[in-house]
N, C-alpha and C positions, 0 to 999 in steps of 0.2 A: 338588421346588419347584413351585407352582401356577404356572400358565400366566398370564403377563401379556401384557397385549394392548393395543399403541400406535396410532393412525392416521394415516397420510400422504393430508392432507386437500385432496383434488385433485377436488371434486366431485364431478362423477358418476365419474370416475375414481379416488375415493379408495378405500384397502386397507389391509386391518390387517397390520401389524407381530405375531407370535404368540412369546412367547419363552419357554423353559420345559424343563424336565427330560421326558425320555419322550417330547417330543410326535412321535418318530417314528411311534409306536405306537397315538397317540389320536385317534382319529378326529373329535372337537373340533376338531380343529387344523386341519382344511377346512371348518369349517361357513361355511355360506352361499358358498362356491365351487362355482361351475358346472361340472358335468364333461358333456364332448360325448360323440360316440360313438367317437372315438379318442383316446388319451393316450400321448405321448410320451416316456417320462422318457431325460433326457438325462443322463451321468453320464460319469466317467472310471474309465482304467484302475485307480487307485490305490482309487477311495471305489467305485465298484460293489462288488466283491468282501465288502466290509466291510456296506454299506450296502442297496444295490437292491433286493432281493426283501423284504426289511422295508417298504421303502416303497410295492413294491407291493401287499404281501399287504393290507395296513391302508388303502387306497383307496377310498376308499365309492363304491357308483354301481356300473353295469353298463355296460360299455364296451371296446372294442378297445383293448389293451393292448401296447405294445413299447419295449424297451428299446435304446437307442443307444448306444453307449460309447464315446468318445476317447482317445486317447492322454493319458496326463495330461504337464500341462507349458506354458508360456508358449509354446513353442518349438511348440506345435500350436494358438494361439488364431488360424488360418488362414483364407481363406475357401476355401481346399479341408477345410478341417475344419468347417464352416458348411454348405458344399454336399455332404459326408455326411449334413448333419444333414437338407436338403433331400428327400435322396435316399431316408431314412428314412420320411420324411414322408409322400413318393409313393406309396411300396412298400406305404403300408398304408391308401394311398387318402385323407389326411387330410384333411377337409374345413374350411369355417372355423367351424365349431364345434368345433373342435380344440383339444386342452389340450396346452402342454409343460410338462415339468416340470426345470428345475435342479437337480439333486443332484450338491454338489462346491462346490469355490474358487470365486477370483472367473475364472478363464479358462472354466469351464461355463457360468458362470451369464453371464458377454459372452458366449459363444458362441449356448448358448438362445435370452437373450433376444433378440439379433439374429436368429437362426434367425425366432424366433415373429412378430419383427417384419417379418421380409420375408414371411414364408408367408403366400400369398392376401392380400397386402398388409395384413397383422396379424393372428394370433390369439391368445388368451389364453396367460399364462405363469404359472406361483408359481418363485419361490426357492427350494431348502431348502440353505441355506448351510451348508457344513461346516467352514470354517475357520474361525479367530477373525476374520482381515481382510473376509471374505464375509458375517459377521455383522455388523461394526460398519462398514459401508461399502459394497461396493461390490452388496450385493444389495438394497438399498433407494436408489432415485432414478429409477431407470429409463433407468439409462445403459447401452448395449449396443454393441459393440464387435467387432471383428475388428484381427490388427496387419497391416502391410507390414513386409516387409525396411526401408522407408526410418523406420519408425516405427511407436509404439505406439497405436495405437486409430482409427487415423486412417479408418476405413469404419465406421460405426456407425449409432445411432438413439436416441434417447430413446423409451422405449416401455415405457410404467409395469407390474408384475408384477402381478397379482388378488389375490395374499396372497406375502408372506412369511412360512416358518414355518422357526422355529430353536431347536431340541434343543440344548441346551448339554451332553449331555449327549457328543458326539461330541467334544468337545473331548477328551476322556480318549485318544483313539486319536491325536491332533494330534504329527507330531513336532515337537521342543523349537524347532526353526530354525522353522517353520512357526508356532510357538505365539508366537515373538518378533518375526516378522512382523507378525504382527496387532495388538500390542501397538503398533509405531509409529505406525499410526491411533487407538489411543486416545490415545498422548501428541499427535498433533495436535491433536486436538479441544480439549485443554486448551489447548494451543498458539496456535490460532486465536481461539482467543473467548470462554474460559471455565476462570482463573485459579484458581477454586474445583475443579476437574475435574483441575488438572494436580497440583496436592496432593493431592486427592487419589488421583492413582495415584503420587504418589512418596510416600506412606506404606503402602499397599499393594501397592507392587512384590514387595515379597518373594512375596506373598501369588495373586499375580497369576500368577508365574512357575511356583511349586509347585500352582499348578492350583485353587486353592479355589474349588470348585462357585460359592457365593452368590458372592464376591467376582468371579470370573470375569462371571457372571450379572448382578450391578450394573454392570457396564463393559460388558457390552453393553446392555444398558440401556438407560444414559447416553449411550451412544455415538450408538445409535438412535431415542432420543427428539430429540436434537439435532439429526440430519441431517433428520431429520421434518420439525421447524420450519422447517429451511430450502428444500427441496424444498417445500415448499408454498408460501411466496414468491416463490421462482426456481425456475419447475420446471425451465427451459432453460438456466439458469446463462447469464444475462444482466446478471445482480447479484451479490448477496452469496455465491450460493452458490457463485460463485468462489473465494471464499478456504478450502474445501475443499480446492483444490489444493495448500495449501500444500507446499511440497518437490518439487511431481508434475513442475513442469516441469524441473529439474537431474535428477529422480528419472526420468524416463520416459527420458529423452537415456543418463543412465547406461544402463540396461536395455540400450536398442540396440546401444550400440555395444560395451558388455560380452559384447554376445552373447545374447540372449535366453533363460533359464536361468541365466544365472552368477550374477545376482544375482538375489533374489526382492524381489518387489513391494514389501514393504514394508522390506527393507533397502535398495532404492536411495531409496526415500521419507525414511527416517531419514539418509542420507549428505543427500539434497537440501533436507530442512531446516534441517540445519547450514549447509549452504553460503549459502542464501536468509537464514539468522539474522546469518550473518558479514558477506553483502553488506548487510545494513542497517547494523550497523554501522560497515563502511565507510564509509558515506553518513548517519552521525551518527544516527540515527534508534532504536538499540535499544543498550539498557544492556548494558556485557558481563558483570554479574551475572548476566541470564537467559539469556544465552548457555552460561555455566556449566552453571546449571541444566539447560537442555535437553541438554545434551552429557551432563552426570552422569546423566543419566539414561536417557537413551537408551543408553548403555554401561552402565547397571546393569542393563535389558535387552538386554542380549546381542546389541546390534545395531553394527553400523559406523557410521563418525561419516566417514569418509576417502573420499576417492576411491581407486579401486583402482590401484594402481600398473600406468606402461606404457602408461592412455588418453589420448588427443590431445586438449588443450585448445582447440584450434580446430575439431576433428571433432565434438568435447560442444557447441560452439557452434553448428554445424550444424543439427543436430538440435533444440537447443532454440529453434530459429528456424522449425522444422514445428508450434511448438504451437500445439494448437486458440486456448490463448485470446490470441495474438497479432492484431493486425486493422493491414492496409494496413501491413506489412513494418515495423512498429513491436512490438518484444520486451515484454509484460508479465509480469510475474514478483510473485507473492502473496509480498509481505514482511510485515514486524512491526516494531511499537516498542515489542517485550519480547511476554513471555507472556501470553496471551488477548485482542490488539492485532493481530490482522493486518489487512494493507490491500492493495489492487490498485495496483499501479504502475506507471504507462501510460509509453509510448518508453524504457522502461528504457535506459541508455547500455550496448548492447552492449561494448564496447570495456573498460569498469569488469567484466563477466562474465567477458570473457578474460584480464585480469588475474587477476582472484579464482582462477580453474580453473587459469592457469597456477601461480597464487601458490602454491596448495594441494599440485598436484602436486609444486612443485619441492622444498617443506617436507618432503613425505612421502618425494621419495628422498633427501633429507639425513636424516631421523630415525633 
């Protein structure tokens, strides 16, 4: 597949999106990125082995070169695993002409980029996302991250990549759980704001699932062109591009108190949609045809729709009272009135949330 190429138009800060078959291999795929005299590729346990020495061998430029590897896992996006990457840094003298590099999910690429963001109080990063959700999300915006035991992402940075560059051709190695993760970010996107997008990936689901190169390829795409446009409006998610969160804030609360690893990123995100679809409904505001819809379909992907049986509906409240986009102990929560309709919902009535979680729970141990 030729290589296509989007940009996230942040002026002097803007960078290209590179999407495409091979491009681990093609040296294309860094043009017009800067390389200093040290390069950091940061990667995990799971995609080094598969990956690394590919992406070093094919690095244009002469330069000090070394690899770091993490444990892979939610359950290591630490800042003791941040202050390894520090420690890397040191050890081979990195100056701020310093390149990291991302290779891995979205837990490398917070890890990275926060790395790159505090070293010498910022130096350059690229993405090369390996998963589907790392592709259509979370390596393009310039959100960087580390969690707490009390919460997920709660130490971070906004601190835009120089390039994203994404091989769809890695997807082929993706396990099935891993490949349905990703997929819940594409049903958001249709979700949130673009009606045309959510048909079509429920006429392509099959298509989706069994891996098809191009069709894979068009949803990231799709995915990435949209997050574009909105990152260059909001780069700080001040506005709209809140409603990206959709499901994150029920979605990120699950995660914790699940246990960090129990569920993955994008199946708490698909439970946290339903829930955020349900509570509109509650509150009169969204057909329960599209409610249908999103459910059928996020279970024709492979993904959970329930809360996990056994968590504390006022512990999930807890939690979802740490989120970022909460301001002055007032809970907002990114609802909808139906598909490609979402909206930010300011002093949300906590008390209607622990109904919902309690409601859910209690349905789920009667079923």
């Amino acid at each position: 597949m030729k290589m296509r190429s989007l940009q996230v138009e942040l002026g002097e800060r803007s960078y290209p999106i590179r999407i495409g078959s091979g491009l681990l291999d093609d040296l294309h795929a860094y043009d017009d990125i800067a390389f200093g005299r040290h390069v950091l590729l940061v990667s995990d346990s799971n995609v080094a082995p598969l990956y690394a020495d590919r992406v070093l061998a094919k690095l244009p430029g002469d330069y000090q070169a070394a690899l770091h590897v993490i444990p892979a896992g939610e359950e290591h996006k630490t800042l003791e695993s941040c202050a390894s990457i520090f420690a890397a840094l040191a050890d081979m003298q990195a100056s701020r002409d310093a390149l990291v590099i991302a290779l891995g999910g979205g837990v490398v690429g917070d890890l990275a980029g926060f790395a790159a963001a505090c070293w010498m109080r910022g130096v350059r990063y690229i993405q090369i996302p390996t998963t589907l959700l790392a592709m259509v999300d979370s390596s393009v915006g310039g959100k960087t991250a580390v969690d707490l035991p009390q919460g997920k992402n709660l130490v971070g940075a906004f601190h835009q990549p120089s390039a994203v560059v994404i091989d769809t051709d890695v997807l082929a190695t993706l396990p099935a759980r891993e490949l349905s993760a990703g997929l819940a970010e594409v049903v958001k996107y249709g979700a949130i704001g673009d009606r045309a997008l959510f048909g079509w990936v429920e006429e392509h689901a099959d298509a989706l699932l069994a891996r098809d190169p191009k069709i894979l390829a068009d949803a990231v795409r799709k995915c990435c062109a949209h997050k574009a446009k909105v990152v260059a409006k909001d780069e700080t998610e001040q506005g709209p591009r809140a409603l990206l969160n959709f499901g994150h804030t029920f979605g990120h609360a699950l995660e914790v108190e699940a246990g960090f690893g129990t569920l993955l990123h994008g199946e708490a995100v698909a439970i946290g949609m339903m829930l955020a679809a349900r509570l509109s409904s509650e509150l009169g505001h969204a057909p329960l045809l599209d409610i249908a819809r999103l459910d059928a379909l996020l279970e024709r992907m492979d993904l959970p729709v329930a809360i996990p049986h056994g968590l504390d509906p006022a512990a999930l409240l807890a939690r979802m009272r740490l989120d970022k986009k909460n301001v002055s102990g007032q809970l907002r929560l990114v609802l909808w009135h139906g598909i490609g309709r979402a909206y930010l919902a300011k002093d949300v009535d906590a008390q209607r949330v622990l109904e919902l979680l309690s409601d859910e729970l209690t349905d789920d141990a009667d079923a």
